[in-house]
C-alpha positions as CSV (number, residue, x, y, z in Angstrom):
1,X,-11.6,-12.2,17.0
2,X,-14.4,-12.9,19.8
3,X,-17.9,-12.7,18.7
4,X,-20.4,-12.1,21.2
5,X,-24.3,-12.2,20.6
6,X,-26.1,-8.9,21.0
7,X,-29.8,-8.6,22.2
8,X,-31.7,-9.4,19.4
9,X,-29.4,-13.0,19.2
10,X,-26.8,-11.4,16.2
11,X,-23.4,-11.9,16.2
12,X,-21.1,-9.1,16.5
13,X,-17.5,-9.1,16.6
14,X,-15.5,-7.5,18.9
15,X,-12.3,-5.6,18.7
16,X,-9.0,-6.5,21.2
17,X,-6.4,-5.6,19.1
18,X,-5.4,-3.2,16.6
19,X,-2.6,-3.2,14.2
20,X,-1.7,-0.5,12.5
21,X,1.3,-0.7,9.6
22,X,2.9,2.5,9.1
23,X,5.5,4.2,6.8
24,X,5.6,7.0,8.9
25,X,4.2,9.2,6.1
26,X,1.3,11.8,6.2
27,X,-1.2,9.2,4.8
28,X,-0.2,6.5,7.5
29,X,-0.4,9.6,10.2
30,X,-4.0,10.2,9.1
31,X,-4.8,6.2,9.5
32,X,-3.1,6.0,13.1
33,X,-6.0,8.3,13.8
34,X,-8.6,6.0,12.9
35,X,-6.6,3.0,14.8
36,X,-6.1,4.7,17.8
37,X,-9.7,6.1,18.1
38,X,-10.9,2.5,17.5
39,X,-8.7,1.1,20.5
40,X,-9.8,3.9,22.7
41,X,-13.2,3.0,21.7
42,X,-12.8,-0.5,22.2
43,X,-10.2,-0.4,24.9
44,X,-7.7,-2.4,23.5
45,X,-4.4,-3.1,22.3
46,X,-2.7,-0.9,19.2
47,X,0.0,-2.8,17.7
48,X,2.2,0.5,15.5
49,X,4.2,-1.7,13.0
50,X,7.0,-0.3,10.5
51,X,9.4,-2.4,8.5
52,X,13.2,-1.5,7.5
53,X,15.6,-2.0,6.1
54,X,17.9,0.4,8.6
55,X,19.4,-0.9,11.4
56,X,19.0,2.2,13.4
57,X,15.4,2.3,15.4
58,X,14.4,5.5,15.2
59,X,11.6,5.0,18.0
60,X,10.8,9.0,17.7
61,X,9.3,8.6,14.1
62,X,6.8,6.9,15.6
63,X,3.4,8.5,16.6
64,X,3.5,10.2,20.0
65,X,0.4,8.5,21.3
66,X,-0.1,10.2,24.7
67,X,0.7,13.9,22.9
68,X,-1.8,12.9,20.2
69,X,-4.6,12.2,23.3
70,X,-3.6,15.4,24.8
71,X,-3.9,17.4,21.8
72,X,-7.8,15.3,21.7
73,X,-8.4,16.4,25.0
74,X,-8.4,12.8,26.4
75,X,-5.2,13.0,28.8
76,X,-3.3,16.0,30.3
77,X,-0.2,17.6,28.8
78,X,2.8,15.6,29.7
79,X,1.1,12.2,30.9
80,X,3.4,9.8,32.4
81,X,3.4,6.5,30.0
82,X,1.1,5.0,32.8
83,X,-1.9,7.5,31.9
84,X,-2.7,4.5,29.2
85,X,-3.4,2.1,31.4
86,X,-6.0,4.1,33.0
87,X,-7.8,4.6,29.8
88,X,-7.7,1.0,29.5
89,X,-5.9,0.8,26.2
90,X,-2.6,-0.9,25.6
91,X,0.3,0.0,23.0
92,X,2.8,-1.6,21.5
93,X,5.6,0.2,19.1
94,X,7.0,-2.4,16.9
95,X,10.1,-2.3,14.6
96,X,10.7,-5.0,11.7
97,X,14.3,-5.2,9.7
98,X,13.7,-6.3,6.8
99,X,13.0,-5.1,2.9
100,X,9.6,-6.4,2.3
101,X,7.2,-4.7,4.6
102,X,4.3,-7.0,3.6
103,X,6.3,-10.7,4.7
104,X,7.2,-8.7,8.1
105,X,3.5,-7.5,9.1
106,X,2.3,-10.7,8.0
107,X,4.5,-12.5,10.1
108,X,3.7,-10.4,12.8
109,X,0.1,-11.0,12.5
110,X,1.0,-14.5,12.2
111,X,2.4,-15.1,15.7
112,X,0.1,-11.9,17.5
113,X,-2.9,-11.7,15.3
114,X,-5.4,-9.0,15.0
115,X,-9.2,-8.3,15.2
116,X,-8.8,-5.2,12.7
117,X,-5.6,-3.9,10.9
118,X,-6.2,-0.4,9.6
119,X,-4.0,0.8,6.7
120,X,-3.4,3.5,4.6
121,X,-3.5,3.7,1.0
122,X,-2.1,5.9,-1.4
123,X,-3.7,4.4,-4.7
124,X,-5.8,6.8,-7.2
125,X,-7.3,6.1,-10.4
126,X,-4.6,4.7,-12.0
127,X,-1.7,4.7,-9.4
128,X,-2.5,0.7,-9.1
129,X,0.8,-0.1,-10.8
130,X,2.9,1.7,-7.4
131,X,4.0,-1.2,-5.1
132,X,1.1,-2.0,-2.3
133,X,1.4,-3.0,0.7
134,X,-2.4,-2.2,1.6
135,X,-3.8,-4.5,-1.0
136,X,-1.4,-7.6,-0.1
137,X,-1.4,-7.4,3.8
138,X,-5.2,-7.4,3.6
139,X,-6.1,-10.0,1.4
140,X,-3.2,-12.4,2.9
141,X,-3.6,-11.9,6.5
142,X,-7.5,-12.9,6.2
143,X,-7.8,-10.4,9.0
144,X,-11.4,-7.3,8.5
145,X,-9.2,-4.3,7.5
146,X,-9.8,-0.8,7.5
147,X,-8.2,1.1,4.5
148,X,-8.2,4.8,4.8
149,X,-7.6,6.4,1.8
150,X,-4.7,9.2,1.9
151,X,-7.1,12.2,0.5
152,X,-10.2,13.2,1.3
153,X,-12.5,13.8,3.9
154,X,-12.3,12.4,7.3
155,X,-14.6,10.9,10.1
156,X,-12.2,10.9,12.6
157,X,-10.1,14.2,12.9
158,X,-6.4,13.2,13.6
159,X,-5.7,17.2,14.7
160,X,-8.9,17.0,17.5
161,X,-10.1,13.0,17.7
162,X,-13.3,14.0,17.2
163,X,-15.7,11.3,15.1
164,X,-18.2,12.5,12.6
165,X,-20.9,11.4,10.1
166,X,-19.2,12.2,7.0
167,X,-21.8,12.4,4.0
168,X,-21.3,10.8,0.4
């Protein structure tokens, strides 16, 4: 991660890339939301990451990126993979074989690294006994995290990309 001094002589960090894990699910759909707006933001790199055990790469199961940017208004209908570029992000769509999707992210992190994984996580009350990946990636990849919780409300919308303040 690069730190670069603001005005008043802090230290704030700045985000390159993003990594987003996913399981394809609805909680992980709602996360690539926040990952995504925070690349656009920072005009990065998003790094989509899921880990199987099939041989078959299903690429399709993926997020559509430039369809979810349409749908926020950002690029037309039917942008050719090159609209991207002009928004200056960059994504990658990686898929991992293997069983344990925690070894496989971190070894991606590992060799690519990240300035900010965000992650989605399913855990309520006491749903702490359910395997985690969440929980393990972030505390053994080190890296600042993002965990965005599968219920609730929202401050980025994944239907319109729109931020907001959302009250406690």
């Amino acid at each position: 991660m690069v730190i670069t001094p603001m005005k008043t002589g802090e230290l704030v960090p700045v985000i390159r890339h993003v990594v987003h894990p996913s399981d394809f699910s609805e909680a992980s759909r709602k996360a690539f939301a926040y990952a995504l707006k925070t690349a656009l933001i920072a005009k990065g790199k998003l790094s989509l990451i899921h880990e199987t055990e099939d041989e078959r790469h299903d690429w399709s199961e993926f997020p559509h990126v430039r369809e979810t940017l349409a749908r926020w208004g950002i690029l037309p209908a039917d942008s050719p993979p090159e609209a991207l570029e002009h928004l200056g992000i960059d994504i990658a769509k990686i898929i991992g074989t293997g069983s344990d999707p925690v070894a496989g992210v971190l070894s991606y992190l590992q060799e690519h690294g990240a300035d900010l994984i965000v992650l989605a996580t399913q855990h309520h009350g006491f749903d702490w006994l359910r395997r985690s990946v969440a929980e393990p990636v972030a505390r053994k990849s080190g890296e600042m995290t993002l965990f965005v919780p599968a219920t609730g409300r929202s401050f980025v919308s994944g239907r319109m990309g729109r931020s907001r303040y959302v009250g406690f």
